[in-house]
Each structure stands twice: as structure tokens, then as C-alpha cells.
N, CA, C and O atoms as a DFTB+ gen file, in Angstrom:
332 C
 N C O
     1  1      -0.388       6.983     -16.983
     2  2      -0.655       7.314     -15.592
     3  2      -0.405       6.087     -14.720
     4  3      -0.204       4.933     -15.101
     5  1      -0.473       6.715     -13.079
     6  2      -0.022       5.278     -12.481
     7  2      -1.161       4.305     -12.218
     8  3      -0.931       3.265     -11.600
     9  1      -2.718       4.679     -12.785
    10  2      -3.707       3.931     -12.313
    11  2      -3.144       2.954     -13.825
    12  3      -2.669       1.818     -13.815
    13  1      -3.319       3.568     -14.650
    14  2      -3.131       2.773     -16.175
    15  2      -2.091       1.932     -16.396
    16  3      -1.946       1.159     -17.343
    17  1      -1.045       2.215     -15.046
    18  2      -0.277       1.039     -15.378
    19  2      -0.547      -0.092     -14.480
    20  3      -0.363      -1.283     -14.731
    21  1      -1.044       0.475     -13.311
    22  2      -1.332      -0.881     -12.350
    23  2      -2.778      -1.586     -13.050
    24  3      -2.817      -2.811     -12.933
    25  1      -3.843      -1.008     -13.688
    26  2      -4.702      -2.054     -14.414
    27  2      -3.930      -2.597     -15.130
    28  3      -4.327      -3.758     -15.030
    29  1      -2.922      -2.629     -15.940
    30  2      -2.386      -3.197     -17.207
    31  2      -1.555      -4.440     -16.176
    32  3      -1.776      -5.613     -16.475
    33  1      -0.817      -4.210     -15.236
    34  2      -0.478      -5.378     -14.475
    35  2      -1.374      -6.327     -13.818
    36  3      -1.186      -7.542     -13.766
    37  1      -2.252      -5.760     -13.374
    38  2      -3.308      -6.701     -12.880
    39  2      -3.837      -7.678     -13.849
    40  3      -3.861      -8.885     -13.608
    41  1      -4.432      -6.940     -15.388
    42  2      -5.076      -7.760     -16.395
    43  2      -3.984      -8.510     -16.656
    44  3      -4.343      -9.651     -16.947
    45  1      -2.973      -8.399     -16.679
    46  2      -1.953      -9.172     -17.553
    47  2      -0.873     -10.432     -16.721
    48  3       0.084     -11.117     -17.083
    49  1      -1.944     -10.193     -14.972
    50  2      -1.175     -11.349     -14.180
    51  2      -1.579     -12.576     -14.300
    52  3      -2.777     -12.838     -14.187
    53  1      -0.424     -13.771     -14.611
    54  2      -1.476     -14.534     -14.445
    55  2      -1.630     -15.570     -13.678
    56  3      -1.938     -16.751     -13.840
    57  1      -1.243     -14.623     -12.468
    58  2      -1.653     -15.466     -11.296
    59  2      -3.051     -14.634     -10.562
    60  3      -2.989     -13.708      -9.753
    61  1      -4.417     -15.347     -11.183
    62  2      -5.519     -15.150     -10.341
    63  2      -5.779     -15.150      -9.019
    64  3      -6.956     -15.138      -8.659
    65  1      -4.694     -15.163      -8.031
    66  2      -5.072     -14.762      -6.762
    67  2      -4.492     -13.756      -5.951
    68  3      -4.255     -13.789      -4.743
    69  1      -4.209     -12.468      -7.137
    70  2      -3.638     -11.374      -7.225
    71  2      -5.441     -10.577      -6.046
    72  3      -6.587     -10.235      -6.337
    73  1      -4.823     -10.636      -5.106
    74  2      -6.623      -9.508      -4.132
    75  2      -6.169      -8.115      -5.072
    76  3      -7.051      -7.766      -5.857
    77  1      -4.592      -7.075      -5.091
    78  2      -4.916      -5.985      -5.155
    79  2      -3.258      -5.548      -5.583
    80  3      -2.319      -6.341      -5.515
    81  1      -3.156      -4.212      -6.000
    82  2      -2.153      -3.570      -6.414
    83  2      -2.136      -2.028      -5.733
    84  3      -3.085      -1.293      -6.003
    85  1      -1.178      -1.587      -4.945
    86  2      -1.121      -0.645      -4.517
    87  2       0.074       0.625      -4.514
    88  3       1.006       0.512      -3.718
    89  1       0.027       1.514      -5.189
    90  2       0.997       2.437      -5.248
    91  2       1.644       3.163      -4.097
    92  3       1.006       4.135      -3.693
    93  1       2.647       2.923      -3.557
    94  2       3.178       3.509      -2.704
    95  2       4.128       4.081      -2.752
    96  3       4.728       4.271      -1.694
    97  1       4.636       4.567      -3.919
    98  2       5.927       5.228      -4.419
    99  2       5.985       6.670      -3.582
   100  3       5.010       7.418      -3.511
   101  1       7.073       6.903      -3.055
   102  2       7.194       8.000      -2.276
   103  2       7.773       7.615      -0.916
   104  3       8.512       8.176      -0.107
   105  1       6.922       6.017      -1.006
   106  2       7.161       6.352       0.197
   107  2       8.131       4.981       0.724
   108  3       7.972       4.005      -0.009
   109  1       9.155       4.756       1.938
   110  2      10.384       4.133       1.839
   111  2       9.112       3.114       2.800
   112  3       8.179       3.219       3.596
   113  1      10.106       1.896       1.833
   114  2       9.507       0.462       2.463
   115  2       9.177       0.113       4.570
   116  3       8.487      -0.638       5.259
   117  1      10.172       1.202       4.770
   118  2      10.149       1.378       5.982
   119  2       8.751       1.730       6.947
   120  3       8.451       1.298       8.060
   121  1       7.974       2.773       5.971
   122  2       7.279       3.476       6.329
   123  2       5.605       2.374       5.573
   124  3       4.434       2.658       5.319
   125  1       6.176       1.544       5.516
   126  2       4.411       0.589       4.997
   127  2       4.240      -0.425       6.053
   128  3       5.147      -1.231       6.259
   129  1       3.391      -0.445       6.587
   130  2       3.096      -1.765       7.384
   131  2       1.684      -2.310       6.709
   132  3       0.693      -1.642       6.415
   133  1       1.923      -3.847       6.543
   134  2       0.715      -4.696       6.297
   135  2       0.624      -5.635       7.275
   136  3       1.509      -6.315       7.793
   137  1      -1.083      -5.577       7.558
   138  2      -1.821      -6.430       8.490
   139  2      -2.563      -7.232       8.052
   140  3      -3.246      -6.902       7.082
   141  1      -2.686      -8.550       8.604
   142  2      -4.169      -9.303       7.751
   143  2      -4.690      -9.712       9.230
   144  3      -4.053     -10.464       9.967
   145  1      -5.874      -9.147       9.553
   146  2      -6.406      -9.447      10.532
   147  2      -8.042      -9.286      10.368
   148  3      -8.536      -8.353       9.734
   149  1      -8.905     -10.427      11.090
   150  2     -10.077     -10.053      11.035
   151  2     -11.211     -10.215       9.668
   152  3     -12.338      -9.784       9.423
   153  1     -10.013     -11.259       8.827
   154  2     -10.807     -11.269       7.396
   155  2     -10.474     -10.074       6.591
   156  3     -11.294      -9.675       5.764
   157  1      -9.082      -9.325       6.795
   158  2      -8.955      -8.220       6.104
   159  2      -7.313      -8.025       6.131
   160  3      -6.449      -8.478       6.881
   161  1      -7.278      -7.408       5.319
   162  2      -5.802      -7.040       5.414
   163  2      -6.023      -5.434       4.992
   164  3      -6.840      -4.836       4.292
   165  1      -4.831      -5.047       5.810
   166  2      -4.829      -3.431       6.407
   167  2      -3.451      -2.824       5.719
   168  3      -2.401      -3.242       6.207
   169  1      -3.391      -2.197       4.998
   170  2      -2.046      -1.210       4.424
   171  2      -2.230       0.397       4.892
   172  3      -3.268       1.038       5.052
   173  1      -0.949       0.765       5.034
   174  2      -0.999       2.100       5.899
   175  2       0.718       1.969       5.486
   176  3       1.554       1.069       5.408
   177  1       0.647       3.708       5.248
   178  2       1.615       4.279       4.564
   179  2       1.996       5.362       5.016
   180  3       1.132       6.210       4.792
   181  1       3.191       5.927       5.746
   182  2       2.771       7.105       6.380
   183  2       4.476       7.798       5.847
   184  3       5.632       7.487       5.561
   185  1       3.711       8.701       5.969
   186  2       5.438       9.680       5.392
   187  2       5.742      11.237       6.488
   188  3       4.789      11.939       6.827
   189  1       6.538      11.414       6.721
   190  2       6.520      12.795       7.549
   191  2       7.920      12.993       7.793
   192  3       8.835      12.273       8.193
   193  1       7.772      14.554       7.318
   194  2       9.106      15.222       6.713
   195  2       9.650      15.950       7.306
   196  3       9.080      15.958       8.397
   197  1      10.541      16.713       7.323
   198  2      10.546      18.274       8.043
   199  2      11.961      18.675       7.638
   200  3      12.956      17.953       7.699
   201  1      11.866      20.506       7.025
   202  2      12.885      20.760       6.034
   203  2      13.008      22.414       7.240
   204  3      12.192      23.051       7.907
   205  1      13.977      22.479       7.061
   206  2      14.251      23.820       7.353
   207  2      14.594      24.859       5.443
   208  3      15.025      24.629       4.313
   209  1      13.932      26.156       6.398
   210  2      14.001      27.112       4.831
   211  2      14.536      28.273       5.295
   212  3      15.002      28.519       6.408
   213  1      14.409      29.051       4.211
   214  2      14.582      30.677       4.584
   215  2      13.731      31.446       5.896
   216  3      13.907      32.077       6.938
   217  1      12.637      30.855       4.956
   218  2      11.870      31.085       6.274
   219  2      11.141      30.458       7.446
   220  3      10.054      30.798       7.912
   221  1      11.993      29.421       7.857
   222  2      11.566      28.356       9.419
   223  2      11.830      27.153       8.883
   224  3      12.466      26.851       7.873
   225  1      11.304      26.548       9.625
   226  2      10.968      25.036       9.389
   227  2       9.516      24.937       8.850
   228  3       8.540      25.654       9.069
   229  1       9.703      23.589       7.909
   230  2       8.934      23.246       7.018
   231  2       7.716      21.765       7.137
   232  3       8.239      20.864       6.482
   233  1       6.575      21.349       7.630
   234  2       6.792      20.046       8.011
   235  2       5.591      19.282       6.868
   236  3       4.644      19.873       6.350
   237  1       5.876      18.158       6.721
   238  2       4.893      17.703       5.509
   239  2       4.714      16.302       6.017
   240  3       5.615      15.608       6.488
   241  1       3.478      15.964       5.875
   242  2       2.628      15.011       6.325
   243  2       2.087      13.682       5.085
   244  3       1.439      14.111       4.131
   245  1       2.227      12.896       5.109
   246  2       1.445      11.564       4.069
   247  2       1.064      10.302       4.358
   248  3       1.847       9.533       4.915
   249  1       0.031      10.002       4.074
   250  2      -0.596       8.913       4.246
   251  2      -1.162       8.087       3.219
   252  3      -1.544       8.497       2.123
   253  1      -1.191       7.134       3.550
   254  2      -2.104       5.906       2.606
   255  2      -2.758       5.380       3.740
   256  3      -2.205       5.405       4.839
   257  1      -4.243       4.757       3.525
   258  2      -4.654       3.450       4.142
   259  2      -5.921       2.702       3.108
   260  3      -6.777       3.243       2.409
   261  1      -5.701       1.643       3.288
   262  2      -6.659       0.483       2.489
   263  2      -6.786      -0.469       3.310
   264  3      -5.933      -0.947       4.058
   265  1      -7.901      -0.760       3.167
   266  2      -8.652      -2.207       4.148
   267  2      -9.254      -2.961       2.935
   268  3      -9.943      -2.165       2.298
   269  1      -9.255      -4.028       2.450
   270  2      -9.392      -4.996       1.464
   271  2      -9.711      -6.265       2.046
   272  3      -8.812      -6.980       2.489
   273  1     -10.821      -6.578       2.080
   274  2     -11.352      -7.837       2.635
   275  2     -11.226      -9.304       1.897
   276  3     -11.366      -9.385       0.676
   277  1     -11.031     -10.132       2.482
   278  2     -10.629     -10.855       2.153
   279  2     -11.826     -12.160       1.221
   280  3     -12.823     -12.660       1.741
   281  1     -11.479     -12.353       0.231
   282  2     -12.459     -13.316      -0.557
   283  2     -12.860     -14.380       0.167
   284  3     -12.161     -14.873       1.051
   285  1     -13.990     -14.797      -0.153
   286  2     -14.406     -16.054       0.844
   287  2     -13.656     -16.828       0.633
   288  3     -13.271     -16.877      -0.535
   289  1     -13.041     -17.859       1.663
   290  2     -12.538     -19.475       1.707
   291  2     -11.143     -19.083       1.472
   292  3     -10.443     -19.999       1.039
   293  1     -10.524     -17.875       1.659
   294  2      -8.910     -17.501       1.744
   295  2      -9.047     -17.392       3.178
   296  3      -9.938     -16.763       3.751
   297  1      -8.024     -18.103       3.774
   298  2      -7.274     -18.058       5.056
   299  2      -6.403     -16.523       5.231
   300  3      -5.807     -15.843       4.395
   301  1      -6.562     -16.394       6.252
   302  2      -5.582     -15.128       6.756
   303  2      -3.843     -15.803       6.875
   304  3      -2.988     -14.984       7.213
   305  1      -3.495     -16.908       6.662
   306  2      -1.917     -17.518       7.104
   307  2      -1.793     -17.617       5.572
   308  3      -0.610     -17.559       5.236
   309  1      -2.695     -17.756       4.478
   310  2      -2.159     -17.681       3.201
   311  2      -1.691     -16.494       2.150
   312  3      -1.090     -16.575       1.079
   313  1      -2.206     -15.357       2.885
   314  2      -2.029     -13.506       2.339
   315  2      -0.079     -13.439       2.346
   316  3       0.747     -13.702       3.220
   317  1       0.000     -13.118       1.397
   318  2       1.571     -12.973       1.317
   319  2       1.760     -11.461       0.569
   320  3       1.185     -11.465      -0.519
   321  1       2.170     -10.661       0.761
   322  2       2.448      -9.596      -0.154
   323  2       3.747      -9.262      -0.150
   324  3       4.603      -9.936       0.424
   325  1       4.024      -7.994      -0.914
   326  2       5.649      -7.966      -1.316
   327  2       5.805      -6.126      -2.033
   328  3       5.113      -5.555      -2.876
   329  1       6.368      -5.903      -1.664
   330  2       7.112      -3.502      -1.993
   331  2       7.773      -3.959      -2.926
   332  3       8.474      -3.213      -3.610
């Protein structure tokens, strides 16, 4: 599963200042914005579709969001992440 593989990356990083691992498959790098503001960093994922069918148009909606606070004595100019 995809939780079982992101624990298996986490335990097996070994860089300890790994904050978090987040699945966003689905959705195009385009559509992720990350924030670190406020002692936090903010992920938001949004997807929205729209298909025509037999019968009309079709429209489909997706989201992610996570707020992950930041460990004491980490700076907000040192958060680097990477899709």
C-alpha cells in the first residue's frame, strides 16, 4: 500500500530532518503549492476535471491539505521540499 511504502522511506532515511512524506500522485506538480509560514508549512493539492459523456458533462473535484508545524529551533528560510 501507499502508506507502507512511505513508512518504509521515512524509516529508512537517513537524513533525520526528514518533518514529513506526502502522497500526491494524481495530481500534476502544477497543481501543489507549498507554504512555510507562521511556524508551519502548508501543502494543498487541488485537482479539477471536467469530461464530457453520453450523457453531459462530467466534473470532478480533489483535494489535499496538511499543515505540519514546524519542530522547535527550525527556521522557516531552512524548509526545503521537493514532488
Amino acid at each position: 500500500s501507499v502508506q507502507r511504502r512511505l513508512n518504509r522511506m521515512m524509516n529508512s532515511s537517513h537524513d533525520r530532518r526528514l518533518l514529513a512524506l506526502m502522497d500526491v500522485e494524481g495530481f500534476d506538480p502544477k497543481e501543489v503549492t507549498v507554504t512555510v509560514k507562521d511556524g508551519k508549512v502548508k501543502v494543498l493539492a487541488e485537482h479539477e476535471e471536467e469530461r464530457t459523456t453520453a450523457r453531459g458533462k462530467e466534473y470532478s473535484y480533489r483535494n489535499i491539505t496538511r499543515e505540519i508545524s514546524l519542530p522547535p529551533g527550525v527556521s522557516e528560510d531552512e524548509v526545503t521540499y521537493s514532488l
